[in-house]
N, C-alpha and C positions, 0 to 999 in steps of 0.2 A: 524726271523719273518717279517722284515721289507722287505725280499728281496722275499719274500716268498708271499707278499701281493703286492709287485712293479711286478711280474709275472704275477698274479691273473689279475690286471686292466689292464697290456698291452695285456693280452688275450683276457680280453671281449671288451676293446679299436680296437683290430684285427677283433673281428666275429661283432660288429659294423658300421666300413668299408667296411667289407663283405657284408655286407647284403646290405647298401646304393647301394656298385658298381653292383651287381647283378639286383639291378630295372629297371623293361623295363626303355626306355626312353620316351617318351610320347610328340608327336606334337602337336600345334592345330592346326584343320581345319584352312585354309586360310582366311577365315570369320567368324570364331569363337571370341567369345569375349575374349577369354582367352591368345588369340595371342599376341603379345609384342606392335603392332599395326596394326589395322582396319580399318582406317581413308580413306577414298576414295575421292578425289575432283571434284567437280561437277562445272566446268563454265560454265553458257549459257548467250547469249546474253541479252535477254530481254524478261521483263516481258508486253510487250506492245503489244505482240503478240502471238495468244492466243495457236498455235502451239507449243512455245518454253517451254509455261506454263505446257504446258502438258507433253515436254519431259523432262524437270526438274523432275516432280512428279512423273512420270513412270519410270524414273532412280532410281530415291529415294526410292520408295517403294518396287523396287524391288531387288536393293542392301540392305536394311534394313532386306526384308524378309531371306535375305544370312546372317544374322547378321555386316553387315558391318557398322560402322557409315559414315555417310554422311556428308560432308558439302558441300551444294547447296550454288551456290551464283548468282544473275543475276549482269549485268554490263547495262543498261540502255542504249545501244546498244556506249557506250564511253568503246573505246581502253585503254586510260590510265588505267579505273576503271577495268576493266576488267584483268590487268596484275596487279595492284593492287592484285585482288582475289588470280590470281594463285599466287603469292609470300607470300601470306598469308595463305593460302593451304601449298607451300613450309617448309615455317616455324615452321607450325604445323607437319610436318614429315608425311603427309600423305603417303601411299602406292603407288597409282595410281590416275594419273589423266586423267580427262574425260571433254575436250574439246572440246567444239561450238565456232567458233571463229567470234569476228564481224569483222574483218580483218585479211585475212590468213597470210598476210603476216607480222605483226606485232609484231609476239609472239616470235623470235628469240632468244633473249637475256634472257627472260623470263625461256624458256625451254632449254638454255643450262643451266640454274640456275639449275633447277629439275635437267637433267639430272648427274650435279654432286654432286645431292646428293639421286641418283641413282633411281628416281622417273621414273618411266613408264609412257608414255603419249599415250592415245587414239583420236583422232579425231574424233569428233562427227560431221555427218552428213555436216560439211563443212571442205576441207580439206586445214590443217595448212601448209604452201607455208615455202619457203625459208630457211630450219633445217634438217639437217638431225636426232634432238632429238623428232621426233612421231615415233612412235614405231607400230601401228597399227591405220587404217583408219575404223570407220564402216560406213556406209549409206548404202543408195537408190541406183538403179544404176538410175544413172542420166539423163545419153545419154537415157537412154530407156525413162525417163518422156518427154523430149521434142517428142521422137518419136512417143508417145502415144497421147499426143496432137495434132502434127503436123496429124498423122492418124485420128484423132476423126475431123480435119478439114477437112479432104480428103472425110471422108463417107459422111460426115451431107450435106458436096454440092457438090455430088456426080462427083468430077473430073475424078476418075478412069474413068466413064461412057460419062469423053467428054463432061460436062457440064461447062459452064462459058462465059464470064471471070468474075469474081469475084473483087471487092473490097476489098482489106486487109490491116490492118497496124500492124506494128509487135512492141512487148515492147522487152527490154531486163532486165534483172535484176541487183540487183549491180553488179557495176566492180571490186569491192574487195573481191566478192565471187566466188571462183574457179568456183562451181557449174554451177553459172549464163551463162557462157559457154557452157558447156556441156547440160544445158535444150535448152538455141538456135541454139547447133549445130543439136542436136537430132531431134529439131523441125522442121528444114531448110533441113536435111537433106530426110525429105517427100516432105515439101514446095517447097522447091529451082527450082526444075523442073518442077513446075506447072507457076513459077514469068515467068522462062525462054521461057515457050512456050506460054505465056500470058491470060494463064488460070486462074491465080491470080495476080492482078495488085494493087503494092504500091501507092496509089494515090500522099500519101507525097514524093514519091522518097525517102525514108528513110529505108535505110537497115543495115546501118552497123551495129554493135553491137554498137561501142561506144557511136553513136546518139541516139542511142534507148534506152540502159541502165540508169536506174535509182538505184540510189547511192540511199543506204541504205533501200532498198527493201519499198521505201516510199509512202504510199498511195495519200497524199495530193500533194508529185511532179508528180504520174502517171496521177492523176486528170487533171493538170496542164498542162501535156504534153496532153491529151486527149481532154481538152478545144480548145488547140491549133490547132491540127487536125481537127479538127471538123470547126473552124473557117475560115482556111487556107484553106482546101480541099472539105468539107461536107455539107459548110453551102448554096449553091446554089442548093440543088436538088440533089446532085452525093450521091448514096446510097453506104453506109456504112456496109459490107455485113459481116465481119470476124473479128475481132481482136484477136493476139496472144500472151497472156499475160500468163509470166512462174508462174506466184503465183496468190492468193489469192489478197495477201496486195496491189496487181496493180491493179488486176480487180476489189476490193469492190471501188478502188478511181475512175476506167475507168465505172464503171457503175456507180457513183456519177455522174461522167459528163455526160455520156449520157441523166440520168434521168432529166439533168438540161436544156438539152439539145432540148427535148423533142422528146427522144424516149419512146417506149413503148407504143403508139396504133396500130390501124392496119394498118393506113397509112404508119408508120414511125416504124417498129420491131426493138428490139434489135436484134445487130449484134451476130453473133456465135461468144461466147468469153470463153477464156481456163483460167485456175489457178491449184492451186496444192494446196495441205494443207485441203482440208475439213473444213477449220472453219468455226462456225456456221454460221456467218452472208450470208457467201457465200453458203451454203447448202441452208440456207433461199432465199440466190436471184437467184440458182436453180428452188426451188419449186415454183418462182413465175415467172421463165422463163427471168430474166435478166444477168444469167447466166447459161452459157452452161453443163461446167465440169467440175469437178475435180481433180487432183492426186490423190488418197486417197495413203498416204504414214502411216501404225498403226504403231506408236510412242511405243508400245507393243511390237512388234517385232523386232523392233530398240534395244530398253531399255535390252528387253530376252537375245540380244545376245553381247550386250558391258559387258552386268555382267559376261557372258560367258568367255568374251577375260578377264574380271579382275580376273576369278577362277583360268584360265589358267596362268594369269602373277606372282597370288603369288603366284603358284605352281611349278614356274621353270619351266613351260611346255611353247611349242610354243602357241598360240593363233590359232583357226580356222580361216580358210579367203577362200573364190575360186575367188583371182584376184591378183593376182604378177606383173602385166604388166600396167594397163592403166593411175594409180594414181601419176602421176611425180609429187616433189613437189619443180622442180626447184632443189634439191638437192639430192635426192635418187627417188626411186620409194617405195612407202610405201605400204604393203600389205594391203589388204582391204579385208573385207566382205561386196558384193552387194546384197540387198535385195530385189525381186520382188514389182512397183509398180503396182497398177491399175488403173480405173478411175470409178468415182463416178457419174449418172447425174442424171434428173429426173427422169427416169426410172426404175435405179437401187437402190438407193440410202436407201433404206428402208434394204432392203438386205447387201448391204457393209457396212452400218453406224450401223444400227440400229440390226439387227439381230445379228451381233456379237459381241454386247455391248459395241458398241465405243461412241455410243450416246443413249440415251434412246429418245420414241417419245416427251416427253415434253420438252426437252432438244429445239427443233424445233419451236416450237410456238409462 
């Protein structure tokens, strides 16, 4: 009886195993919540500006909408705090991370951390120098915003047609951001031949990039440098006909000085001046004609398509990119996807901004 009931359990013990090993297996989506972990790390520089604002929260919402958890963190535009983040990200076993750096070249040691603990690294919109551990780059194509500027200066005084010579003084952006390059070379590479045949003329003698550059993309140092100009060069009567300034955060500080300065009647116009980023304040000194242009770079579209590269990274797949060549970061060349800029002025601006619901009109007022 006994041996007869020890047969019986090791049978149905058998067709119990059976049935377990016979169940499909079952994955979850890479974004699913049910995954072992979801966790995506978000570092941006700073919350002090109203661009970075925006691509934090259009990152966030639209990893979230992936079911991803998030964790955004700003750094107060301090390097330390900032690797801080990532190592605390690190810790937490995120998946992927997604990197704005306030210094590219900084994050080294940082991300060979992730990378041995098998953390995938994207670079966001500034690309991380000196590692071979970023794994994919996404932005703007860069060279093309200065080229778009440097062109939006060519039309507005009309050089192609043999007009000038012109007044112009040139900004550069930080020197710890890769980019900051690539807008001045884009820019000069319209400009350059206009300085040389003396169609546009640096009053300051001020060309280089390092002169020009301004550390930490700072409004109140471009103010400062614009003062300067202005005093040195501007302030006997020599009109001030262009300035080429790669952002936003230069020009709201270079139209600070001017206004102080006292341009903006008819005697004394504001000069044709460039920026990138659309923020408000500078759409607003657009529509009142103290500023020329702008980059419109949708943070939307940036956002769509780093979620893109993270579906691909927890999926084992390659990531999309159409650029293998121009992104050197000192230690590999890192694949990138570059995204079409435009530019925004008074003219357009209702249509770029506002029609495709990047600003609403009260947003403006």
């Amino acid at each position: 009886m006994k041996k007869l009931l020890s047969t019986m359990l090791a049978g149905v013990l058998a067709l119990g195993l059976s049935a377990c090993s016979s169940k499909p297996a079952t994955t979850a989506p890479a974004g699913d919540s049910g995954s072992k972990s979801n966790l995506i790390g978000v570092a941006m520089p700073t919350q002090s500006l109203q661009r970075w604002n925006q691509d934090g929260e259009n990152m966030k919402k639209q990893l979230e909408a992936k079911n991803y958890k998030v964790d955004l963190q700003y750094a107060n535009n301090d390097v330390n705090t900032q690797v801080q983040s990532i190592e605390n990200m690190i810790t937490k076993k995120c998946k992927v991370l997604v990197v704005a750096a306030i210094d590219g070249a900084a994050l080294t040691d940082v991300l060979k951390k992730a990378a041995d603990n098998g953390i995938k690294v994207i670079a966001y919109d500034r690309l991380i120098m000196k590692t071979p551990n970023v794994d994919y780059y996404a932005t703007f194509d860069n060279f093309k915003v200065g080229v778009i500027q440097g062109q939006y200066i060519e039309k507005k005084l009309g050089l192609k047609e043999g007009k000038g010579p012109f007044n112009i003084e040139l900004f550069g952006g930080s020197p710890d951001d890769n980019n900051a390059t690539f807008f001045y070379k884009g820019a000069m590479s319209v400009l350059q031949p206009y300085i040389d045949n003396g169609k546009l003329v640096v009053g300051s003698k001020q060309k280089d990039f390092t002169t020009i550059a301004i550390q930490g993309w700072d409004s109140a140092k471009a103010q400062a440098r614009m003062d300067n100009l202005i005093t040195s060069t501007y302030s006997k009567g020599t009109k001030l006909d262009v300035v080429l300034s790669p952002n936003d955060s230069l020009a709201i500080g270079i139209v600070a000085s001017l206004k102080n300065a006292g341009y903006g009647t008819a005697d004394k116009p504001y000069p044709v001046l460039t920026g990138q980023d659309c923020d408000k304040p500078n759409v607003l000194a657009m529509i009142h004609d103290q500023q020329s242009m702008s980059i419109f770079k949708d943070t939307r579209t940036l956002a769509s398509k780093v979620v893109e590269m993270v579906d691909a990274i927890l999926q084992g797949k390659q990531a999309d990119v159409n650029d293998t060549k121009t992104y050197n970061n000192g230690s590999k060349v890192v694949p990138s996807f570059l995204c079409d800029p435009v530019y925004a002025d008074k003219e357009n601006y209702k249509k770029i901004l506002i029609d495709s619901g990047y600003y609403k009109e009260s947003d403006l007022k």
